[in-house]
C-alpha positions as CSV (number, residue, x, y, z in Angstrom):
1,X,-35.4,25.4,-48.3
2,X,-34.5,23.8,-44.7
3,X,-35.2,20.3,-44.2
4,X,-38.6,20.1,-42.1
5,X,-38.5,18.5,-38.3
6,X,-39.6,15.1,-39.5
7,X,-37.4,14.7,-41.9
8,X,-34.1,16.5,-39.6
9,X,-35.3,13.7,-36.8
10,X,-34.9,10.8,-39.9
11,X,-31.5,12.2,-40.8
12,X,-30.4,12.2,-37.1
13,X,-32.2,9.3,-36.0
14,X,-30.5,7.6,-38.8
15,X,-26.9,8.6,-37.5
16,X,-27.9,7.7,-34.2
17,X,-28.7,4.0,-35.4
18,X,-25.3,3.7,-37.1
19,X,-23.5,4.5,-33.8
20,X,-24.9,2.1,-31.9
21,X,-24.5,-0.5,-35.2
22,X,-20.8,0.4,-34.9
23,X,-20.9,-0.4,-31.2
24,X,-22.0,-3.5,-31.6
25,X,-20.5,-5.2,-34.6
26,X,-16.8,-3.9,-33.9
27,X,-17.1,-3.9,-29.5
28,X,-13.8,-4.8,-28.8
29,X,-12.0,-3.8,-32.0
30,X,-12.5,0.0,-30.9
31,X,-11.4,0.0,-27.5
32,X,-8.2,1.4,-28.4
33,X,-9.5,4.3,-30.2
34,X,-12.0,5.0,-27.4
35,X,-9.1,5.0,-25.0
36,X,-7.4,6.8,-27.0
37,X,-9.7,9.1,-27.8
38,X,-10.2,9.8,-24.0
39,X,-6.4,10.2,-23.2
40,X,-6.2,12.7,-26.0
41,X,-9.9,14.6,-25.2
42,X,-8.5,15.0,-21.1
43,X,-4.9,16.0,-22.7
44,X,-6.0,18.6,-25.1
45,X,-6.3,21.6,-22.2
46,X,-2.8,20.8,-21.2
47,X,-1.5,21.2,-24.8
48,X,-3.6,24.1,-25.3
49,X,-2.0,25.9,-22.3
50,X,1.4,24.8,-23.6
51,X,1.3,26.7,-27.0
52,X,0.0,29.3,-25.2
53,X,2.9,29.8,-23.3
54,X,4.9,29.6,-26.7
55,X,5.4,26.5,-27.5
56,X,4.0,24.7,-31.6
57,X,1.1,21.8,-31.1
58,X,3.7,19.0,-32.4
59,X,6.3,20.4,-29.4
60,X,3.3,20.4,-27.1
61,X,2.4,16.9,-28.0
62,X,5.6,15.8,-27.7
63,X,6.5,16.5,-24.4
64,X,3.4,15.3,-23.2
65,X,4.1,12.3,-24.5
66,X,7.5,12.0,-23.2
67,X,6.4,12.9,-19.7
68,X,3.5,10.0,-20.0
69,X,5.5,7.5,-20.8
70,X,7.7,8.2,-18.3
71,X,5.5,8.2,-15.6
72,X,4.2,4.9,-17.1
73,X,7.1,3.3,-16.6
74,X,8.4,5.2,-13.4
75,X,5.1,4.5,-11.8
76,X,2.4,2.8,-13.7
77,X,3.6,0.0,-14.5
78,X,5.1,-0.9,-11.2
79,X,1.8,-0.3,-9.9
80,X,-0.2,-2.4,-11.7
81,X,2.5,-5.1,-11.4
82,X,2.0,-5.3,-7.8
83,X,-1.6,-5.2,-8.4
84,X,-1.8,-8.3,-10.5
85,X,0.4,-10.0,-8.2
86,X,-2.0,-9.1,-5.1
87,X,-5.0,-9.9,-7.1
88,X,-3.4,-13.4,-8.2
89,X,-2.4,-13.8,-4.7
90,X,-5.7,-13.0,-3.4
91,X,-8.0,-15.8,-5.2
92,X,-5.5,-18.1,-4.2
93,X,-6.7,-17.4,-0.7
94,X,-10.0,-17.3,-1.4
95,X,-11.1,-20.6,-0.3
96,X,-9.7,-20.1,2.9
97,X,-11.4,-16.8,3.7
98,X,-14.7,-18.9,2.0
99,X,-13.8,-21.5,4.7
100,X,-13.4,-18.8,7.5
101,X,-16.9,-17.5,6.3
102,X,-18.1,-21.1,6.9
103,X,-17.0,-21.7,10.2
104,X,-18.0,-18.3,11.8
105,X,-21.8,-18.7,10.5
106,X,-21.7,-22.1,12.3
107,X,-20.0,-21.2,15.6
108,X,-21.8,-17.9,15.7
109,X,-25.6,-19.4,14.4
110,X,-25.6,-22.5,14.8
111,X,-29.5,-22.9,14.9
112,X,-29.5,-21.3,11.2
113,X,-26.2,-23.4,9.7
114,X,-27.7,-27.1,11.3
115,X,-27.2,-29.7,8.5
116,X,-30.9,-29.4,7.4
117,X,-31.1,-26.0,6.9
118,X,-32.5,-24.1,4.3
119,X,-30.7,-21.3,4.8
120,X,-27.0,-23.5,5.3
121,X,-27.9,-24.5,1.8
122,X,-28.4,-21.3,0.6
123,X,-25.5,-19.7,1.9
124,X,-23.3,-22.5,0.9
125,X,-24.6,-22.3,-2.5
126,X,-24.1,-18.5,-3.0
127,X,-20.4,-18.8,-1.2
128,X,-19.0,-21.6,-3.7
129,X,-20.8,-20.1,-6.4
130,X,-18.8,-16.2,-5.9
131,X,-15.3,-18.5,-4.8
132,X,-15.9,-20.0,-8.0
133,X,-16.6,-16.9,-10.1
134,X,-13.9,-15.0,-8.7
135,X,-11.2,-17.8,-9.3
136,X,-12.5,-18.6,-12.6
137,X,-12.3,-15.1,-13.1
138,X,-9.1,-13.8,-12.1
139,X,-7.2,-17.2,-13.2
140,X,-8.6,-16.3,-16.9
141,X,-7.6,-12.9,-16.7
142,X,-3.9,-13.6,-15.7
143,X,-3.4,-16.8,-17.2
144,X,-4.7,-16.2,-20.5
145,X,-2.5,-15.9,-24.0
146,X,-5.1,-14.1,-25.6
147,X,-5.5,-11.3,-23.0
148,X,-2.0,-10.8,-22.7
149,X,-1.8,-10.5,-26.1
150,X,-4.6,-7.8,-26.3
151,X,-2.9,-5.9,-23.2
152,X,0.3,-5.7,-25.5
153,X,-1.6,-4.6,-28.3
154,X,-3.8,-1.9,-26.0
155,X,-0.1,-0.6,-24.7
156,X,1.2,0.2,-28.4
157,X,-1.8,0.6,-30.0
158,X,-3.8,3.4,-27.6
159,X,-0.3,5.4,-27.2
160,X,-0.4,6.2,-30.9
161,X,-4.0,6.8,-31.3
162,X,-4.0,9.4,-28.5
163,X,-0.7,10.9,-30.0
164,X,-2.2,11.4,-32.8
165,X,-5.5,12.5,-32.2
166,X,-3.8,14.8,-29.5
167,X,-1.6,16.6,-32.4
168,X,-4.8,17.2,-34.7
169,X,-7.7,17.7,-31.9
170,X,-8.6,21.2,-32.9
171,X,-8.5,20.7,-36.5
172,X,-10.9,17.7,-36.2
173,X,-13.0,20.3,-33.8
174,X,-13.2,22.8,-36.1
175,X,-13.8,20.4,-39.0
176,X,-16.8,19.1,-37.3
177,X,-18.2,22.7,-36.3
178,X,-17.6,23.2,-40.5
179,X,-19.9,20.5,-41.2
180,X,-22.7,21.5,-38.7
181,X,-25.7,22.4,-40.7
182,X,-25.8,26.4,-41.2
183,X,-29.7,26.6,-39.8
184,X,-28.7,25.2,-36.3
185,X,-25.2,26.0,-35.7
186,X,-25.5,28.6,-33.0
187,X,-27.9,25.7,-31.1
188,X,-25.3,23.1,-32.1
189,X,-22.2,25.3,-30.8
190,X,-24.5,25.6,-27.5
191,X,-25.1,22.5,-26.7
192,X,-21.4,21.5,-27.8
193,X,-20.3,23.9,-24.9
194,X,-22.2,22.3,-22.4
195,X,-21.7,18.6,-23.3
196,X,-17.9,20.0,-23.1
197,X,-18.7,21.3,-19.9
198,X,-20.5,18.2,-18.4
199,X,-17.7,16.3,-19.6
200,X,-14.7,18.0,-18.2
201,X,-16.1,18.2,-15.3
202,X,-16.8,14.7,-15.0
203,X,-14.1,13.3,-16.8
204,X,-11.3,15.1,-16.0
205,X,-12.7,16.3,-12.2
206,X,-14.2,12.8,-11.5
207,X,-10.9,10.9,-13.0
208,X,-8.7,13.4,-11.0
209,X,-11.5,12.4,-7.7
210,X,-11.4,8.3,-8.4
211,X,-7.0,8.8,-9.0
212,X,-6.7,10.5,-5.6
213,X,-9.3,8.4,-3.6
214,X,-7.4,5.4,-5.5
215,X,-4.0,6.0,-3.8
216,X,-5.3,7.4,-0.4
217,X,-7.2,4.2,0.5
218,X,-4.3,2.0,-0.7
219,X,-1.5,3.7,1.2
220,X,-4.1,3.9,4.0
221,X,-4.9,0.4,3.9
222,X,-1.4,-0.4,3.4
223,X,-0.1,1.5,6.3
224,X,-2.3,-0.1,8.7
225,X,-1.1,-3.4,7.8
226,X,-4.0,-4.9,5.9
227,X,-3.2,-7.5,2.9
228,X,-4.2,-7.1,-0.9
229,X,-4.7,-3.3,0.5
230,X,-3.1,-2.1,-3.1
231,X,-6.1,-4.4,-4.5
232,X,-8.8,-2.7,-2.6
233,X,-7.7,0.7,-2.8
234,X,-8.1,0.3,-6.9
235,X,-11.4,-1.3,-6.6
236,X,-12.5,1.4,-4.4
237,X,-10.9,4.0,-6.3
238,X,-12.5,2.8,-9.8
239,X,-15.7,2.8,-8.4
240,X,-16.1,6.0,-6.5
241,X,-17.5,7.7,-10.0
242,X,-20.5,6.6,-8.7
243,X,-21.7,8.2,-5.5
244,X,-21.3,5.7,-2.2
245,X,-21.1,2.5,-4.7
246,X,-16.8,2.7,-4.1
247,X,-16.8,3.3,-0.5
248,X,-19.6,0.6,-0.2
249,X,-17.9,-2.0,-2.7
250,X,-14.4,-1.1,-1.2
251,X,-15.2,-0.1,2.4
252,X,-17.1,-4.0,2.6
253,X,-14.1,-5.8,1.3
254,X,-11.6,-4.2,3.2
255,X,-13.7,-4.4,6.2
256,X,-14.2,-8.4,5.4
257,X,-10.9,-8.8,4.9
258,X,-9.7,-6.9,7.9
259,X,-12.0,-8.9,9.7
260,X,-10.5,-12.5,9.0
261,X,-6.8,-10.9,9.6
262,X,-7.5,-9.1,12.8
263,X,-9.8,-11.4,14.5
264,X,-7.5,-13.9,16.0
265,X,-10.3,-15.1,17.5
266,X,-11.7,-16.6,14.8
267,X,-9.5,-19.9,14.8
268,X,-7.3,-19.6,18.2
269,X,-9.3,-18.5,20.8
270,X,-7.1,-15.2,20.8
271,X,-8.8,-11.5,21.3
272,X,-9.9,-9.8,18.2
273,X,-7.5,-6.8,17.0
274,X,-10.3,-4.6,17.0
275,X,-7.8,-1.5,17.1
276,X,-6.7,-2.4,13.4
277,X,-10.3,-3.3,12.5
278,X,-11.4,0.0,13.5
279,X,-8.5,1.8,11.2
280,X,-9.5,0.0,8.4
281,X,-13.0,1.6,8.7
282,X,-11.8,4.9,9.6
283,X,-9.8,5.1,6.2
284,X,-12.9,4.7,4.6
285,X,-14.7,6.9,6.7
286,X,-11.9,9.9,6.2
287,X,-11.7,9.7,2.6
288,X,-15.5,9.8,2.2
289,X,-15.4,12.9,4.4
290,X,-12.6,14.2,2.2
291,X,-14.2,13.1,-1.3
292,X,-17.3,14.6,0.1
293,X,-16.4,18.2,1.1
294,X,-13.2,19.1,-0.2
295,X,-12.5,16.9,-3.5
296,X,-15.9,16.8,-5.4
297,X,-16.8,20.2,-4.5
298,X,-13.4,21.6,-6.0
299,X,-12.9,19.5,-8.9
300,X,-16.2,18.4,-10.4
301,X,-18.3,21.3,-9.3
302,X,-22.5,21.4,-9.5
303,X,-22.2,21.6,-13.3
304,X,-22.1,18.1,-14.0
305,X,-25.7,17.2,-13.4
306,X,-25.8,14.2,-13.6
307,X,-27.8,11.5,-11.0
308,X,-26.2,8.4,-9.5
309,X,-29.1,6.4,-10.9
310,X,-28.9,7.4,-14.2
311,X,-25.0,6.4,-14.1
312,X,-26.1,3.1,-13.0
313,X,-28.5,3.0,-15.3
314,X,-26.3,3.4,-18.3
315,X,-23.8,1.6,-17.2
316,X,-26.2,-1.5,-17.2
317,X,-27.8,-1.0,-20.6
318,X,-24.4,-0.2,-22.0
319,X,-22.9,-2.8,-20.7
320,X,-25.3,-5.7,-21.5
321,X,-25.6,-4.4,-25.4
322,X,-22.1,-3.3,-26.0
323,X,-19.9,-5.0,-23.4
324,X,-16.7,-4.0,-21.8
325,X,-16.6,-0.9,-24.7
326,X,-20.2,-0.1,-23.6
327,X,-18.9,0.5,-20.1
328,X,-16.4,2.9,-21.3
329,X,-18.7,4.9,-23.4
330,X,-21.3,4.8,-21.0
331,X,-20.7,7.7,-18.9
332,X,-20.0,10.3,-21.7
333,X,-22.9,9.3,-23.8
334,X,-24.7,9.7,-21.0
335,X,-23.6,13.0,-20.1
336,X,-24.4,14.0,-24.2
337,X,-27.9,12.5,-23.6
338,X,-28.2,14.2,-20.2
339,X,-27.7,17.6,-21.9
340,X,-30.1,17.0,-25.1
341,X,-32.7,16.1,-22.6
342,X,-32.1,19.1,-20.7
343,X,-32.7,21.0,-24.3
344,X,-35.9,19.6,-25.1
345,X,-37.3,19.7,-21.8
346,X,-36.7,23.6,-22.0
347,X,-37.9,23.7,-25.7
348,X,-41.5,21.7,-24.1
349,X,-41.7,24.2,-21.4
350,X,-41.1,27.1,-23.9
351,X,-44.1,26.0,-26.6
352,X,-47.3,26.0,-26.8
353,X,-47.5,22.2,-26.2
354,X,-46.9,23.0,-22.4
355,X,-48.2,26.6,-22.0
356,X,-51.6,25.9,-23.8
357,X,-53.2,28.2,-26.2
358,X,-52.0,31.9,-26.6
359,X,-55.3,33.9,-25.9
360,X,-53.4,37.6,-25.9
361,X,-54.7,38.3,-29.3
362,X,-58.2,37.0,-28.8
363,X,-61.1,39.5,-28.6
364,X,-62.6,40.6,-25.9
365,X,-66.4,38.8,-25.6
């Protein structure tokens, strides 16, 4: 006899629980199997297609594998190399653009940045407070044993995992379809496609999106001659999942930044170089008219569904309860949650709950 709805929502509620348990007690310890588990999940196509054309799934994963780590050295590494190095180099400037800040607001406003103001105070207080988050921030991140050691560990670790996971994906698949309970598995296989679905296209469209927007803005930026462009242009590029936040974040920092290179003015007296300014802004301005007709529409498609806010939103609860790993999960749990939702909305619609009381068969009075 099939488990009744009460009890089926104990049972899954149960397993629901347990996932988030494991989130929280292990966090960090799983990062590398949740990266690895997303190298092999955006991989899997690619080895599909290869022993398609002929090739076995251990051939498949090896040559994927080769030409990754290949690439990683070629042109990863160097990459995020000069990355650190701009990064590093750009909190050591920090107080200086802080200072620059400073001494605009008081040549510019001088009425709002007297001695006495409230609002000097204020400013001041929120300026040293974000010079000294970012220092402390990025002078942890680069000077620390401890997170050198766990980038080490991530760099051997994760390869493996995804190898691995690669070379058995549709086994594990159809071992989990196996295990589905026989009473739901057509629903199950359903909403398995369209999770799938939601997930490639946001995932593997949206990564290909935020890898291409990444390198436009920092070969833009670095062409027209702006520092810690490279820096930028991954900040940007990182955050352009979400819709505006990147060119926002990034647009704002290169603009900032531009401004306190360009603007001779600012200490000697000198005219502002408002024709490098106004490059600056319009590499913002043509990749957002590039991400928003061309890329998006070609790579990640309608099908995604899901809203800005509710990234933002799960990004934020995820990241408070679960940390850094919380981040990382967030997007595809909320694509799986986007989807169920989807389901029981259309299962409220379709009962009687919603459409009331079926008078067909009553009797005429």
């Amino acid at each position: 006899m099939a488990l009744s709805i009460k009890e089926q929502s104990k049972y899954w509620g149960i397993a629901a629980a347990g996932l988030m348990l494991v989130l929280w007690f292990l966090g960090d310890v799983i990062l590398p199997f949740v990266l690895g588990g997303a190298i092999a999940y955006c991989l899997d196509p690619v080895a599909d297609r290869l022993e398609r054309m002929g090739l076995s799934r251990t051939l498949a994963v090896t040559l994927i594998s080769l030409i990754a780590v290949l690439a990683f050295i070629l042109v990863l590494l160097p990459a995020v190399s000069l990355i650190v190095t701009q990064a590093n180099e750009l909190a050591q400037t920090w107080p200086e653009l802080v200072a620059g800040v400073q001494g605009w607001l008081e040549r510019n406003f001088p009425s709002i940045m007297d001695d006495t103001s409230a609002v000097r105070q204020q400013l001041t207080d929120f300026i040293q407070r974000l010079s000294d988050g970012a220092g402390q921030l990025v002078t942890s991140v680069l000077a620390s044993a401890a997170g050198i050691v766990n980038a080490l560990v991530l760099l051997v670790i994760v390869p493996v995992v995804a190898f691995y996971l690669l070379l058995d994906w549709d086994r594990m698949v159809a071992r989990i379809d196996a295990l589905v309970p026989r009473d739901h598995v057509d629903t199950v296989r359903r909403l398995g496609r369209e999770i799938d679905t939601t997930l490639a296209s946001f995932i593997r469209g949206q990564g290909t999106v935020m890898l291409i927007q990444g390198l436009f803005y920092a070969i833009g930026l670095m062409l027209v001659g702006l520092k810690f462009g490279l820096v930028v242009g991954a900040v940007a590029g990182m955050l352009s999942f979400i819709p505006y936040v990147g060119a926002i974040v990034g647009g704002g920092l290169a603009i900032g930044l531009a401004l306190f290179q360009f603007w001779g003015g600012a200490e000697t007296g000198a005219s502002a170089d408002w024709i490098s300014i106004g490059l600056v802004a319009a590499v913002f301005i043509v990749g957002q008219v590039v991400e928003g007709n061309f890329l998006t529409p070609k790579l990640v498609g309608d099908s995604v569904g899901l809203h800005p806010v509710w990234l933002i939103f799960a990004l934020s609860v995820f990241g408070a309860l679960f940390g850094f790993v919380g981040m990382l999960v967030a997007v595809p749990l909320a694509a799986v949650l986007g989807v169920l939702v989807r389901f029981c909305l259309d299962q409220y619609t379709a009962s009687k709950l919603y459409t009331g009381r079926d008078t067909s068969d009553e009797p005429d009075v």
